[in-house]
C-alpha positions, 0 to 999 in steps of 0.5 A: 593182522597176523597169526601165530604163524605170521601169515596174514588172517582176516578170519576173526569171526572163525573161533579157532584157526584152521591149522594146528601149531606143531607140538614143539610150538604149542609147548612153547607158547604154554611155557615161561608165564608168571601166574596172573589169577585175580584174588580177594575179587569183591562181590560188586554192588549190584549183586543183591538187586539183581538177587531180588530181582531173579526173585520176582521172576522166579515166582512168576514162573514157577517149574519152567526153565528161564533162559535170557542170553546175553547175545554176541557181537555184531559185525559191523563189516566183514572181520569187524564188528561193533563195540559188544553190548549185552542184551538189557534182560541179561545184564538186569537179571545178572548184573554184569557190567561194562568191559567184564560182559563176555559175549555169548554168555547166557543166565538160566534160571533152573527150576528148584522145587518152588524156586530156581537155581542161577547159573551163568554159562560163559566163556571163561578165560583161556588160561596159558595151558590151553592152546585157546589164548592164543588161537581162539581169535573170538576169545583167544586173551592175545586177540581180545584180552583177559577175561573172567575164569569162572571162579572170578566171575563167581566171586563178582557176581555171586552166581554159580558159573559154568562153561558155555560148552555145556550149554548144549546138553542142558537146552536139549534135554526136553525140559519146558524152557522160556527163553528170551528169543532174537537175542541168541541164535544158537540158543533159538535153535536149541529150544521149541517155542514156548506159549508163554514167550510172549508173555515172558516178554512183557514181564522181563519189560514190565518189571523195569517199571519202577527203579530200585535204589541201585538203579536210581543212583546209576541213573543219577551218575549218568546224568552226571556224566552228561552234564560234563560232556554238554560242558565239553560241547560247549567249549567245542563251539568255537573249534566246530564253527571253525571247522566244516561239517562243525557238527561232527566237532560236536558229536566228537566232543562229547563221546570222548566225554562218554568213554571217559566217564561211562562205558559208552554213548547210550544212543546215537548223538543228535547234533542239529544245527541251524535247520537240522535241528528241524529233523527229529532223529537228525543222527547225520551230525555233518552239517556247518556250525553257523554264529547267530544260529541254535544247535539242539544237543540230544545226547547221553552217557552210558554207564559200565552197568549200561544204565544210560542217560538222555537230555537234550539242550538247544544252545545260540552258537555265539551265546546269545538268543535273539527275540525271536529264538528266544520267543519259542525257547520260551514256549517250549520251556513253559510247555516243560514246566507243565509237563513236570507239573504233571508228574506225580503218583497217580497221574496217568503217563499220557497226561504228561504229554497232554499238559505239554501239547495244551501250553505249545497249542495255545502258544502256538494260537497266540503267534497266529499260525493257527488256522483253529482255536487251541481247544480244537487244535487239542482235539484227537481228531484235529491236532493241527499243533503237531504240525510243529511238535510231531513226537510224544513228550515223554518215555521210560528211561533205565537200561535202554534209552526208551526203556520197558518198550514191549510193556503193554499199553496199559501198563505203559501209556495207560497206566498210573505214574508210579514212585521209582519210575524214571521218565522223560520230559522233551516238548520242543518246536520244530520250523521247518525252513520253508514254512510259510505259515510262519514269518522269516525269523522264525523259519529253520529254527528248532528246539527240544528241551528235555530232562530226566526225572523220577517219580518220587511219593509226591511228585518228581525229582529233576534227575537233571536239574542241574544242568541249565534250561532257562535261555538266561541260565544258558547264556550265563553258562555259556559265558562261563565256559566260554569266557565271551 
């Protein structure tokens, strides 16, 4: 990449480059633009839930300055840095969306009698009588494109803006502050830490428990998303059989899905094949695709507003289960229908997963692998069932994949379902190549199932029911897409 001089630079993390242009040249570069100012900017959806929600904040911490920033890029490697993301507790409070997330921004809440008052600091647009839009290679307009003045960004998110350079004044003036620490490191060195940030924390965490009418409807359309791109990877079967490290055809499937239709992947994509399904955060994806063998698909759109979905199939690569495939597809399938069972108001969290452990370890005791009963398999202290199932069969979904995770245990694994809560329902099996315990044909195979659902007055609501689950639904959905 050049400068404005035409000399190379790999200097892009520098805000400013080092060498003044000469005066004849800066007038130049400010001079012959039409205006370019966006008008009759509407405020978006959002606004009003996240009004509602600083509310619920504001009262739990009255008289104290609350500072959520909203984090900056991370570098990738050297000059290049990863696709900006803006920390959860910022976009939830403010209402920020997609590519409009201006990196280094920061939402504080300033104390107002028994109230706060909103401001968003930020970098606002480098307009063409500065010097910046061509020479600030962090924010610069020619280095990374338009973004928000303040008065737009106003317009949109109904909060009073301000630049981030008066940032600094305000963070050392004294006042007592909480802040999100870890997220922004020049906003850590500005503010003392504070008694209560731990438990500032949690609340930013506990409040996401139960979704709003908004966020249910992002969600939904996550889901949405998802189910187009798991049509994407399965029209990519053939391609990725054909093609070495055939994994990869798949991931590649579906992230072209997920930049489509949403402002990115929510999570790394697991694409297991054959045995790799076997290995539960298998985020590799450069195995073959074989004929004959499964392949587990965990993956999810992210929205623009960074809600994101997470769902999991396990398909037969040529469309077709064989007996033993489709004996533990089966098991693990019965095991989700207890665990959906299990989802109602009232219900505590963990007795999802304790619905899904009791039909795996009873099926896994009539298959013989057992050296116990079931009943004393189910014991705490004995589990030998986990052998084949490691991982817990459920987590809150929302802003992050696993959402809500510094809520404290009573109120997370401990507590009481709730209406509006999202969560996740994923028993699966996993056969290890070499165990012996079990016979050949079942060696090397795994299998997850798992959809999103949302706690509704008296019971649950399949967020992802449309997306096929029974094997018999999968081949007919295969077959569909596939034409074989």
């Amino acid at each position: 990449m050049n400068n404005e001089n035409g000399e190379v630079t790999t200097d892009k993390p520098k805000r400013i480059h080092d060498q003044a242009p000469s005066e004849l040249f800066s007038n130049f570069m400010k001079s012959g633009w039409a205006p370019s100012n966006l008008e009759n900017l509407a405020p978006l959806e959002v606004v009003t839930y996240a009004y509602s929600r600083r509310q619920v904040l504001s009262s739990a911490f009255k008289g104290i300055r609350l500072v959520l920033p909203a984090g900056g890029y991370k570098v990738r490697a050297n000059d290049t840095d990863y696709n900006y993301r803006p920390h959860s507790a910022f976009v939830y409070y403010s209402g920020v969306q997609g590519s409009d997330a201006t990196a280094d921004a920061v939402l504080v809440l300033e104390p107002s009698g028994d109230s706060h008052i909103t401001y968003l600091y930020m970098n606002p647009r480098s307009t063409r009588d500065t010097d910046a839009f061509y020479r600030d290679a962090k924010y610069g307009e020619l280095w990374v494109g338009r973004r928000f003045t303040l008065e737009e960004a106003k317009a949109c998110y109904q909060i009073d803006t301000k630049h981030l350079d008066d940032l600094t004044q305000l963070l050392e003036d004294g006042k007592e502050t909480l802040i999100v620490r870890d997220v922004d490191s020049n906003v850590d060195k500005k503010v003392v830490k504070h008694d209560r940030e731990d438990e500032f924390a949690i609340f930013l965490s506990e409040q996401r428990l139960c979704k709003d009418e908004y966020e249910i409807r992002e969600l939904q359309a996550a889901v949405d998303a998802t189910a187009l791109g798991f049509n994407d990877v399965i029209a990519a079967i053939p391609a990725a059989v054909e093609t070495p490290r055939g994994e990869r055809v798949l991931d590649a499937a579906f992230y072209g899905r997920a930049r489509i239709l949403g402002n990115d992947l929510g999570y790394n994509t697991i694409v297991g094949a054959g045995s790799h399904a076997c290995v539960l955060h298998w985020i590799r994806n450069d195995g073959n695709v074989r004929s004959g063998e499964l392949v587990l698909v965990d993956a999810g759109v992210e929205r623009e507003s960074f809600y994101t979905a997470d769902i999991t199939r396990t398909l037969p690569v040529n469309g077709k289960f064989t007996p033993a495939q489709r004996a533990l597809y089966m098991l693990v399938y019965e095991s989700q229908l207890a665990g959906f069972a299990a989802v109602k108001p009232g219900v505590l969290f963990s007795e999802i997963n304790k619905a899904c452990q009791a039909v795996l370890a009873r099926g896994l005791a009539d298959m013989g692998v057992l050296t116990v009963s079931a009943e004393e398999s189910l014991k705490p202290e004995v589990g030998l069932h986990r052998r084949w199932t490691l991982h817990g069969v459920s987590h809150h979904l929302g802003l992050d994949v696993h959402d809500c995770a510094q809520a404290r245990k009573e109120m997370y694994l401990d507590a009481p379902l709730r209406e509006g809560m999202v969560l996740t329902v994923e028993p699966g099996l996993y056969i290890q190549p070499d165990d012996e315990l079990f016979a050949p044909e079942y060696r090397g195979i795994g299998i997850r199932i798992e959809d999103d659902v949302m706690v509704t007055a008296d019971g649950y609501r399949n967020l992802s029911e449309n997306i096929p689950r029974h094997p018999d639904d999968i081949e007919k959905w295969m077959k569909r897409i596939l034409g074989n």
